[in-house]
mmCIF file of the N, C-alpha and C atoms, coordinates in Angstrom:
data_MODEL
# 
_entry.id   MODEL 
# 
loop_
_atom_site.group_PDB 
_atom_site.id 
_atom_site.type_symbol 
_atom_site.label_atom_id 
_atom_site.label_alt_id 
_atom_site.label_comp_id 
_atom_site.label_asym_id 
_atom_site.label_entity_id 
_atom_site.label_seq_id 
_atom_site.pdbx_PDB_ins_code 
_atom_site.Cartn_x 
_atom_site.Cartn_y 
_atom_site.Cartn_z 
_atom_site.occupancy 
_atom_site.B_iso_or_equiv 
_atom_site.pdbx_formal_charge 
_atom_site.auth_seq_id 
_atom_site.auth_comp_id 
_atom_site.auth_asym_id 
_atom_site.auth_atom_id 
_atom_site.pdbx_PDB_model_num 
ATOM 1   N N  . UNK A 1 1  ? 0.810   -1.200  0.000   1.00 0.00 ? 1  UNK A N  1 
ATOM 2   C CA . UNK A 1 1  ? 0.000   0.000   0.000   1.00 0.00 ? 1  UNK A CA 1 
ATOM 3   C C  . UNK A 1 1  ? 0.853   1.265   0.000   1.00 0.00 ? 1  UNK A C  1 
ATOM 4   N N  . UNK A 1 2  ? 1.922   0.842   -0.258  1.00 0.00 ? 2  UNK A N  1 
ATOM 5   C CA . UNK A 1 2  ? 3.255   2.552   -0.186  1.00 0.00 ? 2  UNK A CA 1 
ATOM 6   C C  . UNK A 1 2  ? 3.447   2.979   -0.936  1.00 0.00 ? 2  UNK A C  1 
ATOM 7   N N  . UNK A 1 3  ? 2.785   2.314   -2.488  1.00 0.00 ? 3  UNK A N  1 
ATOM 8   C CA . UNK A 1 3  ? 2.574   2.748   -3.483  1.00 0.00 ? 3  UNK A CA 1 
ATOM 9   C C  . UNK A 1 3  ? 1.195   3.519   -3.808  1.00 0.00 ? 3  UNK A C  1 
ATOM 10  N N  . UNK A 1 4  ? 0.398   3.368   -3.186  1.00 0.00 ? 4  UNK A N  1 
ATOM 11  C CA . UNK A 1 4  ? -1.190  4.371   -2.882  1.00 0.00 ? 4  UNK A CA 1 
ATOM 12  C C  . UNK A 1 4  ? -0.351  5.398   -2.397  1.00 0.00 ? 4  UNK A C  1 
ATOM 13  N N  . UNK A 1 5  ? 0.067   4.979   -1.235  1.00 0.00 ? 5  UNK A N  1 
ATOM 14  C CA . UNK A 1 5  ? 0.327   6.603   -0.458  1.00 0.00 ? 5  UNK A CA 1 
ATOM 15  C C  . UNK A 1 5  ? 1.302   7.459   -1.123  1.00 0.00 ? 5  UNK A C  1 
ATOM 16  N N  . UNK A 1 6  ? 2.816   6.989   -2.485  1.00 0.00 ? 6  UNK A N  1 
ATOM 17  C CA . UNK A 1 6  ? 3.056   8.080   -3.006  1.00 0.00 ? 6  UNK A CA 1 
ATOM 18  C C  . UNK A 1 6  ? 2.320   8.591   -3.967  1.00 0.00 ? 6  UNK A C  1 
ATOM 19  N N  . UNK A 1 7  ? 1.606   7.717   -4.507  1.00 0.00 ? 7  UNK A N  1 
ATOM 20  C CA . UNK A 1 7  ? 0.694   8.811   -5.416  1.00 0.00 ? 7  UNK A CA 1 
ATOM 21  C C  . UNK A 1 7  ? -0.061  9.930   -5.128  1.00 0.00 ? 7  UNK A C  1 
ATOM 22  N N  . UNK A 1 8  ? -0.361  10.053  -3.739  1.00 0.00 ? 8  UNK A N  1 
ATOM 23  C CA . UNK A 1 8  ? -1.228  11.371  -3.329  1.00 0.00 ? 8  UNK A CA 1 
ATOM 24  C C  . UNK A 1 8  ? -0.713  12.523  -3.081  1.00 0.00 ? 8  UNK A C  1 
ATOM 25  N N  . UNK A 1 9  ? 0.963   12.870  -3.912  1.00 0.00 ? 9  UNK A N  1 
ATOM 26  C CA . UNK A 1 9  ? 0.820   14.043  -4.032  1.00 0.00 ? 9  UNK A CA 1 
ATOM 27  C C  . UNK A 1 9  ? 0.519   14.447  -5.645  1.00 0.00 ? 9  UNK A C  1 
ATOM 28  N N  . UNK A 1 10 ? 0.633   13.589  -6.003  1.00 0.00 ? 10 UNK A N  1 
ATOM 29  C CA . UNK A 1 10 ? -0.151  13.758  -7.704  1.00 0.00 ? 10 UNK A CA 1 
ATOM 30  C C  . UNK A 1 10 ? -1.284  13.989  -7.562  1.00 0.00 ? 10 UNK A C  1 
ATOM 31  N N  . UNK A 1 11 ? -2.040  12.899  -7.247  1.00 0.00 ? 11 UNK A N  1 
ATOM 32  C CA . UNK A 1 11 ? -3.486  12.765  -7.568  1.00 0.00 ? 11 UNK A CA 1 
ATOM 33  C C  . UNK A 1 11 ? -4.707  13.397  -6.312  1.00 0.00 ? 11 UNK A C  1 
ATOM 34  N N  . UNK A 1 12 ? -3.884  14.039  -5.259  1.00 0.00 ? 12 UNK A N  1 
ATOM 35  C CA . UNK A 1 12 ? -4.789  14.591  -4.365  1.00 0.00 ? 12 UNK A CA 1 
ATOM 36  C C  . UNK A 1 12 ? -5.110  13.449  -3.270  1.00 0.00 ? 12 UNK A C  1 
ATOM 37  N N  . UNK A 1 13 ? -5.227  13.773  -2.037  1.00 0.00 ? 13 UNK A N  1 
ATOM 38  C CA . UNK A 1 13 ? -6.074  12.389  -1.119  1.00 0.00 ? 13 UNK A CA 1 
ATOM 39  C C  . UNK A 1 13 ? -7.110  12.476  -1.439  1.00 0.00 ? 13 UNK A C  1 
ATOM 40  N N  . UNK A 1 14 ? -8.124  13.294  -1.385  1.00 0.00 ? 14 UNK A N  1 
ATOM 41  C CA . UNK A 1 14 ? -9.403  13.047  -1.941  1.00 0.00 ? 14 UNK A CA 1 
ATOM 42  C C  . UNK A 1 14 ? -9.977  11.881  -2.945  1.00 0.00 ? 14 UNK A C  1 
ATOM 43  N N  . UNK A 1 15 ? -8.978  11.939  -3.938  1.00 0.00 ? 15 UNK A N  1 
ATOM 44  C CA . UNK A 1 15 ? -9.562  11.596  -5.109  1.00 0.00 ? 15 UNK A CA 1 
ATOM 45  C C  . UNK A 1 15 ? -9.032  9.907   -5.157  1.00 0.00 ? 15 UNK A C  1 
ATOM 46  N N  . UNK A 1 16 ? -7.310  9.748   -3.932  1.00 0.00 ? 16 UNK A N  1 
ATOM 47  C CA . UNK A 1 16 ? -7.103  8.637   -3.519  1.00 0.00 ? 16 UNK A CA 1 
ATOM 48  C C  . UNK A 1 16 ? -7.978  7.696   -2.822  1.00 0.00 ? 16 UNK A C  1 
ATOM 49  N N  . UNK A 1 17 ? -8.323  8.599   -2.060  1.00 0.00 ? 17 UNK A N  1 
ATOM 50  C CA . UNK A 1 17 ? -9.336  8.120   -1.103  1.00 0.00 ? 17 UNK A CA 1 
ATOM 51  C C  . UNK A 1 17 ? -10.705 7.338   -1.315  1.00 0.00 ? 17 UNK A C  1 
ATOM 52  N N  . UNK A 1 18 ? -11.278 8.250   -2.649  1.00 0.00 ? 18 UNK A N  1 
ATOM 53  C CA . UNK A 1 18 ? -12.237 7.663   -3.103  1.00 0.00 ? 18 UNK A CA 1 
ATOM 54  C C  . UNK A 1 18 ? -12.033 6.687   -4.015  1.00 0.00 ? 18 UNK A C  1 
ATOM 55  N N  . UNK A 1 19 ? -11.442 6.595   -4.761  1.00 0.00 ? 19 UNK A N  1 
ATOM 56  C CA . UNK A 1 19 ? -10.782 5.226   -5.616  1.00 0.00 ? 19 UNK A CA 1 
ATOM 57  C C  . UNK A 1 19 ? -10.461 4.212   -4.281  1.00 0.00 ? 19 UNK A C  1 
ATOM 58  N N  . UNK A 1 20 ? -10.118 4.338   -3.203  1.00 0.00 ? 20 UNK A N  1 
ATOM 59  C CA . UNK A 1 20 ? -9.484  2.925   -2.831  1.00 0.00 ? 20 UNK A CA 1 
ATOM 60  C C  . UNK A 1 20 ? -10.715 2.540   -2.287  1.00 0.00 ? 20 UNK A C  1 
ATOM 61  N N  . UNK A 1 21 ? -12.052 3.558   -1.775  1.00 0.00 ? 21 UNK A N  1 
ATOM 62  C CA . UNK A 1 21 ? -13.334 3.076   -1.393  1.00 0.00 ? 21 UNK A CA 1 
ATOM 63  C C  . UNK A 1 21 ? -14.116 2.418   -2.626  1.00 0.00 ? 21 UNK A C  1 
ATOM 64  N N  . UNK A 1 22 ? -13.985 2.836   -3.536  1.00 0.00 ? 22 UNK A N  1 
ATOM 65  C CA . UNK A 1 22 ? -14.358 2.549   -4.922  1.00 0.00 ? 22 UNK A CA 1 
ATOM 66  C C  . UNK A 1 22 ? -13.946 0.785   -4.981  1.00 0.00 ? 22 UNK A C  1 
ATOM 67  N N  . UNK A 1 23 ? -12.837 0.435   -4.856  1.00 0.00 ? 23 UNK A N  1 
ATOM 68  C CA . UNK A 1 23 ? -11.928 -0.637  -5.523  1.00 0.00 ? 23 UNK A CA 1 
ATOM 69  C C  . UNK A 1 23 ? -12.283 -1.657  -3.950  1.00 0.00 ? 23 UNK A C  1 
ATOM 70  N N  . UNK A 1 24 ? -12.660 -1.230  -2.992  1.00 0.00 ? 24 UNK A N  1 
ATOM 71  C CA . UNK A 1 24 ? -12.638 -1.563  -1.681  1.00 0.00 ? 24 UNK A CA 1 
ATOM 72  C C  . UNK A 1 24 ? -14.188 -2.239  -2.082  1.00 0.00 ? 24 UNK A C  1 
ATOM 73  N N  . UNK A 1 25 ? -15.310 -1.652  -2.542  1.00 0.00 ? 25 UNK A N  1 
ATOM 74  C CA . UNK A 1 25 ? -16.695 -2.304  -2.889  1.00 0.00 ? 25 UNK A CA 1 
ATOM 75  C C  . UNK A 1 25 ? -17.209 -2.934  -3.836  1.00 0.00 ? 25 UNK A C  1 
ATOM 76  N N  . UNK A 1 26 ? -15.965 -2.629  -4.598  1.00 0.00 ? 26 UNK A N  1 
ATOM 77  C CA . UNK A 1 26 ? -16.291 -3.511  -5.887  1.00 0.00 ? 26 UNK A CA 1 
ATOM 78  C C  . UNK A 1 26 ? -15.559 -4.781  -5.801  1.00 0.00 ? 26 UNK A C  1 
ATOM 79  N N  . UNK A 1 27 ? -14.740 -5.518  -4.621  1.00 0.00 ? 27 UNK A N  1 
ATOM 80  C CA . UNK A 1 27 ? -13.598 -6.543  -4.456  1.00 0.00 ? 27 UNK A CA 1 
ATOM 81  C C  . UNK A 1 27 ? -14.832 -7.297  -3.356  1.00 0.00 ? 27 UNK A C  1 
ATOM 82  N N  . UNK A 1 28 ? -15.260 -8.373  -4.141  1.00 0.00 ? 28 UNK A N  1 
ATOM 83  C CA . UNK A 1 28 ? -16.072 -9.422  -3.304  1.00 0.00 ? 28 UNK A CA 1 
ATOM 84  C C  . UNK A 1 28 ? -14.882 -9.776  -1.998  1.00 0.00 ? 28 UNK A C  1 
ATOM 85  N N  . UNK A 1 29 ? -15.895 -10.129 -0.552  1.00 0.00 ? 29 UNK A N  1 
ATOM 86  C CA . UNK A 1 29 ? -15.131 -10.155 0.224   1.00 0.00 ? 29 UNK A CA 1 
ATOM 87  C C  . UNK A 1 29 ? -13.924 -11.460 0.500   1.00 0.00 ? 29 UNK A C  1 
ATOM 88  N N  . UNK A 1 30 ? -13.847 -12.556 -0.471  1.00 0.00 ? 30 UNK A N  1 
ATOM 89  C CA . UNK A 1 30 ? -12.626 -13.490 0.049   1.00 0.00 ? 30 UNK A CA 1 
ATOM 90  C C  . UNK A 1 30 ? -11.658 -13.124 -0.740  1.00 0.00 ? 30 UNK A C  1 
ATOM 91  N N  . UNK A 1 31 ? -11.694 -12.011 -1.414  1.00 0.00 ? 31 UNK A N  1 
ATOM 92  C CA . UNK A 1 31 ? -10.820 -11.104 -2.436  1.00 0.00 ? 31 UNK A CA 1 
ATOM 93  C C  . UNK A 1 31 ? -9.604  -10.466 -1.296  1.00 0.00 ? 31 UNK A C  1 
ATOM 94  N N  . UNK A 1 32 ? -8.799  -10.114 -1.818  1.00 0.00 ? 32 UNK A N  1 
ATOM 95  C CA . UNK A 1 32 ? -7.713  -9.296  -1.178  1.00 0.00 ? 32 UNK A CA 1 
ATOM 96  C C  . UNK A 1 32 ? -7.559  -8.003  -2.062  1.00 0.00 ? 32 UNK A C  1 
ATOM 97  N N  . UNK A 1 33 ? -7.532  -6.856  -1.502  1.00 0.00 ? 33 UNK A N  1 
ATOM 98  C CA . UNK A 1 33 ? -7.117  -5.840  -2.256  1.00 0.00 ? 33 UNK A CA 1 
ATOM 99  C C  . UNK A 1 33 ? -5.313  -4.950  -2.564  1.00 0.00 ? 33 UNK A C  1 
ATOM 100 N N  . UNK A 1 34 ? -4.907  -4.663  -3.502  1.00 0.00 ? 34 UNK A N  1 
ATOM 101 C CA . UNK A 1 34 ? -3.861  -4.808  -3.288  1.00 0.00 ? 34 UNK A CA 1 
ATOM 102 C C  . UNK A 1 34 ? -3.523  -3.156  -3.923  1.00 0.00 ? 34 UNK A C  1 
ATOM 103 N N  . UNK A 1 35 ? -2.131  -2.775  -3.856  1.00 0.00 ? 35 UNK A N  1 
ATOM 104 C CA . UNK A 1 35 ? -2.174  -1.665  -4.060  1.00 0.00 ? 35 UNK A CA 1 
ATOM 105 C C  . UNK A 1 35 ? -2.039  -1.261  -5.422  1.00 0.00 ? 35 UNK A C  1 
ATOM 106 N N  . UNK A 1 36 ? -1.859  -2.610  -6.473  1.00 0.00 ? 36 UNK A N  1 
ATOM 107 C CA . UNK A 1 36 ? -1.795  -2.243  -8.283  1.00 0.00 ? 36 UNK A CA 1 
ATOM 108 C C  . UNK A 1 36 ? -3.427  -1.752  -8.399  1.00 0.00 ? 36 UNK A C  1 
ATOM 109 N N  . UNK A 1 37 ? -4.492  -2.927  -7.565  1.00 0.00 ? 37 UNK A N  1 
ATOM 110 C CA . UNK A 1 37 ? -5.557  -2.577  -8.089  1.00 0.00 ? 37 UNK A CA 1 
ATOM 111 C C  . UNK A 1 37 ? -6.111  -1.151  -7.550  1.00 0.00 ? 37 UNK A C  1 
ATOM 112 N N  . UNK A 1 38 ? -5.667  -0.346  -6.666  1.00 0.00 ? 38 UNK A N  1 
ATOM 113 C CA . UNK A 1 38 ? -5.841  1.259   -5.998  1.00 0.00 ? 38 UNK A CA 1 
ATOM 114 C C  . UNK A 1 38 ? -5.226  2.100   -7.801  1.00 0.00 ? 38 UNK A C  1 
ATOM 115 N N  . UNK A 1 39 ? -4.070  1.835   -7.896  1.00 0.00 ? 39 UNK A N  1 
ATOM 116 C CA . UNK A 1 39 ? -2.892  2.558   -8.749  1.00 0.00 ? 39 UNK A CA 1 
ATOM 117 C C  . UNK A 1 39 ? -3.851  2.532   -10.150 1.00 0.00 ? 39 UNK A C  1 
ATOM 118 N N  . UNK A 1 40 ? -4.918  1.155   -10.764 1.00 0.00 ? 40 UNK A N  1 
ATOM 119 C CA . UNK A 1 40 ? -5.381  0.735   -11.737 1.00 0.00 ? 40 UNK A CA 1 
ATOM 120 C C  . UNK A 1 40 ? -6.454  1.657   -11.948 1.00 0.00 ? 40 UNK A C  1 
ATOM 121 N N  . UNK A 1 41 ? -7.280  1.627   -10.514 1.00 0.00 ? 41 UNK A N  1 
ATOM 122 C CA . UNK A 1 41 ? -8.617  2.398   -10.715 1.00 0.00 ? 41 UNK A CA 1 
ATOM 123 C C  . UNK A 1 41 ? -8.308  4.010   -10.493 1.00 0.00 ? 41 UNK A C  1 
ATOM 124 N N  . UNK A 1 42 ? -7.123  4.169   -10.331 1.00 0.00 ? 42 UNK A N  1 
ATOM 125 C CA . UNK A 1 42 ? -6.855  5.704   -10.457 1.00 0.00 ? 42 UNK A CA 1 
ATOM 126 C C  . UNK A 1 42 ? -6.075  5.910   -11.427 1.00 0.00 ? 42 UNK A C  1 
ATOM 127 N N  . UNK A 1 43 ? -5.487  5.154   -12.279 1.00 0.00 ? 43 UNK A N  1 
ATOM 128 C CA . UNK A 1 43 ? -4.864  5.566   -13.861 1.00 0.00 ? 43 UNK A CA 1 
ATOM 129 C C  . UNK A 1 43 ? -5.812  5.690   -14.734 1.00 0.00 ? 43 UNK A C  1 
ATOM 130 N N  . UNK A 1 44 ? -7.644  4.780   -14.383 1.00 0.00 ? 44 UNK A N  1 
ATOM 131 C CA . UNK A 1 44 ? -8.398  4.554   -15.482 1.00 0.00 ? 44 UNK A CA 1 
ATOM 132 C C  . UNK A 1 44 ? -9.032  6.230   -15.300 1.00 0.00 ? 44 UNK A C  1 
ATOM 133 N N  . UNK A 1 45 ? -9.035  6.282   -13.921 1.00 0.00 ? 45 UNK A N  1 
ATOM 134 C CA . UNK A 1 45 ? -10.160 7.988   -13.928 1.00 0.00 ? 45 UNK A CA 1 
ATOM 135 C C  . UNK A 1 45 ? -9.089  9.129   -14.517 1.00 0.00 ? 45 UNK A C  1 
ATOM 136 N N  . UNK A 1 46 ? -7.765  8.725   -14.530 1.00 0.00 ? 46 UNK A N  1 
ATOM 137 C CA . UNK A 1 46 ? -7.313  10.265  -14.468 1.00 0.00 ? 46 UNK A CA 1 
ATOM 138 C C  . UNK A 1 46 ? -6.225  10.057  -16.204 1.00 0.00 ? 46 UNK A C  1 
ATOM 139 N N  . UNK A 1 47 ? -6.436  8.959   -17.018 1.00 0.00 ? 47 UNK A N  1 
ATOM 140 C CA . UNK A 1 47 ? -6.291  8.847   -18.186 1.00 0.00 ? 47 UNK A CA 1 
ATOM 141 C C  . UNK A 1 47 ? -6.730  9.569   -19.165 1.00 0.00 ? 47 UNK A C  1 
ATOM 142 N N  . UNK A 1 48 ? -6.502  9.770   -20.556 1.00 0.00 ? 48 UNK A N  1 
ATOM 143 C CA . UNK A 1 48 ? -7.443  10.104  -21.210 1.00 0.00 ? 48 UNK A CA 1 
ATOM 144 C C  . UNK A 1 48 ? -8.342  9.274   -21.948 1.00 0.00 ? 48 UNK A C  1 
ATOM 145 N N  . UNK A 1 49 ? -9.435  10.122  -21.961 1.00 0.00 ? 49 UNK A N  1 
ATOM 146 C CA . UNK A 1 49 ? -10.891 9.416   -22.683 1.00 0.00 ? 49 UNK A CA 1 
ATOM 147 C C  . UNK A 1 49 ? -11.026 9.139   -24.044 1.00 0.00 ? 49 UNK A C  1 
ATOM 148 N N  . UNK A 1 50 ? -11.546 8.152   -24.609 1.00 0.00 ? 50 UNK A N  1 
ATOM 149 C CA . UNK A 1 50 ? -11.559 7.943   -26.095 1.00 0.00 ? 50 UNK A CA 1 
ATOM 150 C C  . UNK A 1 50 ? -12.726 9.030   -26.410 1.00 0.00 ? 50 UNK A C  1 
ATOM 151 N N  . UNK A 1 51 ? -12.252 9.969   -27.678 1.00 0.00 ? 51 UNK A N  1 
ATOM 152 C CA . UNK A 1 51 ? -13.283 10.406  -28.207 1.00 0.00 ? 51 UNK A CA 1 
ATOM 153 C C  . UNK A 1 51 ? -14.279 9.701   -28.466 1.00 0.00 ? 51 UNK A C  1 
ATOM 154 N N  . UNK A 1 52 ? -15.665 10.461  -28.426 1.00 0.00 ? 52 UNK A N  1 
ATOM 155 C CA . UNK A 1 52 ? -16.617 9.374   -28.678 1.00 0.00 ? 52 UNK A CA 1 
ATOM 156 C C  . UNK A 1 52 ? -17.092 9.541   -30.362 1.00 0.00 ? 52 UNK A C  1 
ATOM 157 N N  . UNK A 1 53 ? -16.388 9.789   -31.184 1.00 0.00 ? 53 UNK A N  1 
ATOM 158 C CA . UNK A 1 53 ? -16.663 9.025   -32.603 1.00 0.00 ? 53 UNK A CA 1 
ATOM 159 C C  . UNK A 1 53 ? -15.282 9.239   -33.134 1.00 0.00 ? 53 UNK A C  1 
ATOM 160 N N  . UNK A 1 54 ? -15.151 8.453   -33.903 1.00 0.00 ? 54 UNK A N  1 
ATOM 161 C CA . UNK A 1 54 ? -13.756 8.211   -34.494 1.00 0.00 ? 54 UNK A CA 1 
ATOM 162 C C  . UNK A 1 54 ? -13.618 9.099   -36.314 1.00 0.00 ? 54 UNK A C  1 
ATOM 163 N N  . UNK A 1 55 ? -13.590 10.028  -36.233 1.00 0.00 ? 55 UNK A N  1 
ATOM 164 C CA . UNK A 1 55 ? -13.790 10.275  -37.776 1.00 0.00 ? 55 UNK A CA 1 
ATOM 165 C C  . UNK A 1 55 ? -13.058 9.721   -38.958 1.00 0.00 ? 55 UNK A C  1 
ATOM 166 N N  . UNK A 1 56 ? -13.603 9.555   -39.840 1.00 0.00 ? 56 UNK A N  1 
ATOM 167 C CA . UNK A 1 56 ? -12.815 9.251   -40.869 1.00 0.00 ? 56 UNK A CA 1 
ATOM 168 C C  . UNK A 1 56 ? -13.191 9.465   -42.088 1.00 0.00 ? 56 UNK A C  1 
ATOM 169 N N  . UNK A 1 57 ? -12.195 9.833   -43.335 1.00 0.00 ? 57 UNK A N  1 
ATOM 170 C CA . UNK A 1 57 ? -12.688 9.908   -44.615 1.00 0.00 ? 57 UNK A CA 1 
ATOM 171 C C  . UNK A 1 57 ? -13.289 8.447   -45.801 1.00 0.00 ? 57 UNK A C  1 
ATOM 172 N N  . UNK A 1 58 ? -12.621 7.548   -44.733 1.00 0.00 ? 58 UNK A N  1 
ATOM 173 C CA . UNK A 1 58 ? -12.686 6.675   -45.930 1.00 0.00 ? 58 UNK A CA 1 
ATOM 174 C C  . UNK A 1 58 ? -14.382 5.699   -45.464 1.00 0.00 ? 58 UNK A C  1 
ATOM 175 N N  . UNK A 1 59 ? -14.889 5.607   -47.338 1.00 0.00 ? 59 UNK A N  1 
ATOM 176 C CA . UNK A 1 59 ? -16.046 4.749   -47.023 1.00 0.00 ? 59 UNK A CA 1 
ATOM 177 C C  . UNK A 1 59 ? -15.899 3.377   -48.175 1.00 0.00 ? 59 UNK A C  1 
ATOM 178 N N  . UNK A 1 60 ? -16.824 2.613   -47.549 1.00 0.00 ? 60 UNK A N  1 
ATOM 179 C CA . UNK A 1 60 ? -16.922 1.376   -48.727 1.00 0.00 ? 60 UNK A CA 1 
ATOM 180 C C  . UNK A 1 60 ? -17.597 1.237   -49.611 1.00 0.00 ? 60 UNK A C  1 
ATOM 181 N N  . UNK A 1 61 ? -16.940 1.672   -50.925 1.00 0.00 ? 61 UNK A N  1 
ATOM 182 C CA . UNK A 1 61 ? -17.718 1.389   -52.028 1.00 0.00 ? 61 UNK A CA 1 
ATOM 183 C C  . UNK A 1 61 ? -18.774 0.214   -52.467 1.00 0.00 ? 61 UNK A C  1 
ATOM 184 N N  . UNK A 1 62 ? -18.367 -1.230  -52.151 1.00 0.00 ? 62 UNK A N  1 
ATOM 185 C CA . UNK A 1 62 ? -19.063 -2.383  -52.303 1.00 0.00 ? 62 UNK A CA 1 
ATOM 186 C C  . UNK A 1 62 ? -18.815 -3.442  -51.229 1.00 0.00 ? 62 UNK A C  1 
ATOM 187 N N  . UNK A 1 63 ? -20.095 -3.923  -50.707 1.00 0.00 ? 63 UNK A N  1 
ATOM 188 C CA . UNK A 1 63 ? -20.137 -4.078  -49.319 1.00 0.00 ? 63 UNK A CA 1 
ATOM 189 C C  . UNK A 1 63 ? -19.050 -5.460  -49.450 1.00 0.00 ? 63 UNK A C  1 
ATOM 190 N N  . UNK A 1 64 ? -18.792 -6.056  -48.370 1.00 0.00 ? 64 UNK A N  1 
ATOM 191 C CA . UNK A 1 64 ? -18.223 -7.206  -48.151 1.00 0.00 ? 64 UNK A CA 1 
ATOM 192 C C  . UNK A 1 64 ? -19.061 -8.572  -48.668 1.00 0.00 ? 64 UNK A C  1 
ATOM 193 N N  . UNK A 1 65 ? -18.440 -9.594  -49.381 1.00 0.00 ? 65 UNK A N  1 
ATOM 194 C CA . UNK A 1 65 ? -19.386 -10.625 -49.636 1.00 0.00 ? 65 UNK A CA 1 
ATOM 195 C C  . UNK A 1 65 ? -18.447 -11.832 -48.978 1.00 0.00 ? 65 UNK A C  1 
ATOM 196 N N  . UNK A 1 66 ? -19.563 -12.573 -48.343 1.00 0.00 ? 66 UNK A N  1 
ATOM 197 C CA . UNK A 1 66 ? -18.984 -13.853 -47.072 1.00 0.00 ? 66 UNK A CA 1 
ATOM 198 C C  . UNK A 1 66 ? -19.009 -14.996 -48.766 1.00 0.00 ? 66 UNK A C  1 
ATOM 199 N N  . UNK A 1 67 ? -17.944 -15.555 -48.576 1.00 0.00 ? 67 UNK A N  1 
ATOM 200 C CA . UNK A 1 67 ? -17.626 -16.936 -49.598 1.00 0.00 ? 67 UNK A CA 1 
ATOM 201 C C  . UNK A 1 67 ? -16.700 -17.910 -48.534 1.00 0.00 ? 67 UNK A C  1 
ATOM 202 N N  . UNK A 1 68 ? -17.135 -18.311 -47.965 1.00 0.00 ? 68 UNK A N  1 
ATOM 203 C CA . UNK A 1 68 ? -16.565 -19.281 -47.045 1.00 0.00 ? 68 UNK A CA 1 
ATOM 204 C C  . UNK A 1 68 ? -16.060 -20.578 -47.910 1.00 0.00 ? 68 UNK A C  1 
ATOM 205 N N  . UNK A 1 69 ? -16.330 -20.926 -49.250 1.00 0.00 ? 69 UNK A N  1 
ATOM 206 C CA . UNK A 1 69 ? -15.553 -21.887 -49.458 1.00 0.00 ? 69 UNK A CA 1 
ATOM 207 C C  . UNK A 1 69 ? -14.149 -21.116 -49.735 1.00 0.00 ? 69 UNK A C  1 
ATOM 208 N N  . UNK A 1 70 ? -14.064 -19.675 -50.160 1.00 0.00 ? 70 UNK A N  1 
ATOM 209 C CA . UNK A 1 70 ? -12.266 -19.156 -50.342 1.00 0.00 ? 70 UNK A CA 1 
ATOM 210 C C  . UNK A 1 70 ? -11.735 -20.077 -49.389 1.00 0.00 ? 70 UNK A C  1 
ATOM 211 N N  . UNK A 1 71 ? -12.283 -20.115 -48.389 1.00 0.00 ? 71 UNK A N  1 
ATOM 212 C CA . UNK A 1 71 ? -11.111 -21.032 -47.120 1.00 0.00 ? 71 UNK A CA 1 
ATOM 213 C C  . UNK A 1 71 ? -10.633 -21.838 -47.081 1.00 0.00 ? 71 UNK A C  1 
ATOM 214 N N  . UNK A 1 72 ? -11.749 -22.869 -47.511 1.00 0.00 ? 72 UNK A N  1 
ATOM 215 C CA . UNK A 1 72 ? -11.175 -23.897 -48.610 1.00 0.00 ? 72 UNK A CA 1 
ATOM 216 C C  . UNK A 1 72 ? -10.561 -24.227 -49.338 1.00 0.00 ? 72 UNK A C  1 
ATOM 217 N N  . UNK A 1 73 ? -10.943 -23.140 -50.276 1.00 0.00 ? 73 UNK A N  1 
ATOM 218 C CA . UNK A 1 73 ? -9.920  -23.070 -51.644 1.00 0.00 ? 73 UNK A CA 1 
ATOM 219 C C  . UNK A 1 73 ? -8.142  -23.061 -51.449 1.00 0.00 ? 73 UNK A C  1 
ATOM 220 N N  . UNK A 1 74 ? -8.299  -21.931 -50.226 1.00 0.00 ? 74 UNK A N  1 
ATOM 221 C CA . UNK A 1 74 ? -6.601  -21.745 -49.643 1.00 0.00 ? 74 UNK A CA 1 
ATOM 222 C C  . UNK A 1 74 ? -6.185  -22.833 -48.685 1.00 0.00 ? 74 UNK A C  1 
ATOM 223 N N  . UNK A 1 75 ? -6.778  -23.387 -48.165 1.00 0.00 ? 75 UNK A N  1 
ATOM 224 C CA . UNK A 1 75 ? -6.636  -24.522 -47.472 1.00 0.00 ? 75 UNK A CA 1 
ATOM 225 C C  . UNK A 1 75 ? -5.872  -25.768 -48.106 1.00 0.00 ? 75 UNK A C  1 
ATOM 226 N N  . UNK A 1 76 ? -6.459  -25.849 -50.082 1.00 0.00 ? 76 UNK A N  1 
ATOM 227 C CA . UNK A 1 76 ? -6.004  -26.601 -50.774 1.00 0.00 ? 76 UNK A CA 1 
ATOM 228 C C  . UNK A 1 76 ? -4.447  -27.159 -50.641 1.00 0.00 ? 76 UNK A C  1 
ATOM 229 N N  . UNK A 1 77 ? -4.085  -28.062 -50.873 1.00 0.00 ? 77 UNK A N  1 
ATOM 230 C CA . UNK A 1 77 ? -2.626  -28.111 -51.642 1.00 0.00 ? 77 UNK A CA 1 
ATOM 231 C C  . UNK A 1 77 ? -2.254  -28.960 -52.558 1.00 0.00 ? 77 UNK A C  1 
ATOM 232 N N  . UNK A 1 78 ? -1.596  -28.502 -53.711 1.00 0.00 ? 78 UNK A N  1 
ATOM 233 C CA . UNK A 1 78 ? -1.535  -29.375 -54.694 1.00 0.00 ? 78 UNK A CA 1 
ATOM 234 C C  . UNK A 1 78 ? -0.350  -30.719 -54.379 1.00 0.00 ? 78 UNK A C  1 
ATOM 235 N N  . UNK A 1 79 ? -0.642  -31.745 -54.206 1.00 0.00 ? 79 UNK A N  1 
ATOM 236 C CA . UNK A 1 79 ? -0.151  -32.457 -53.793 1.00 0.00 ? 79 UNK A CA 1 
ATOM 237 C C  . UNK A 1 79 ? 1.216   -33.269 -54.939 1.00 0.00 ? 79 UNK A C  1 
ATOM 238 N N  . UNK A 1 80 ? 1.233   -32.820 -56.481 1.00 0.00 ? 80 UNK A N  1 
ATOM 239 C CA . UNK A 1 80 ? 1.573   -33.241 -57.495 1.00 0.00 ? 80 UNK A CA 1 
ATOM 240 C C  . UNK A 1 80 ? 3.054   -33.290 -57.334 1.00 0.00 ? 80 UNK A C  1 
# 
């Protein structure tokens, strides 16, 4: 746990505090809590967020067609 306690001059006690209560209720009780999983649930809050749409220019001209024997086909080997 001496790894919780240097992080709180980064991340504030507050915000320690509530992550290890956080990680403390979500750990069924024959669980052990340890101090990666404190360090885990406070890298996920204070990370950055995936934008929520991904833009992009490119589109698909002609949709995908499923031919499941190709697999087959490459599967082949000419045995000659």
């Amino acid at each position: 746990m001496a790894k919780v306690l240097v992080s709180v001059p980064c991340a504030r006690l507050e915000t320690v505090l509530v992550n290890v209560d956080l990680v403390l209720q979500a750990t069924p009780p024959p669980s052990r809590v340890s101090g990666e999983h404190v360090l885990n649930a406070l890298a996920r809050l204070n990370g950055p967020s995936l934008p929520a749409r991904l833009g992009t220019s490119l589109h698909v001209t002609t949709p995908p067609l499923a031919d499941p024997a190709r697999y087959d086909r490459l599967r082949e080997v000419d045995h000659s």
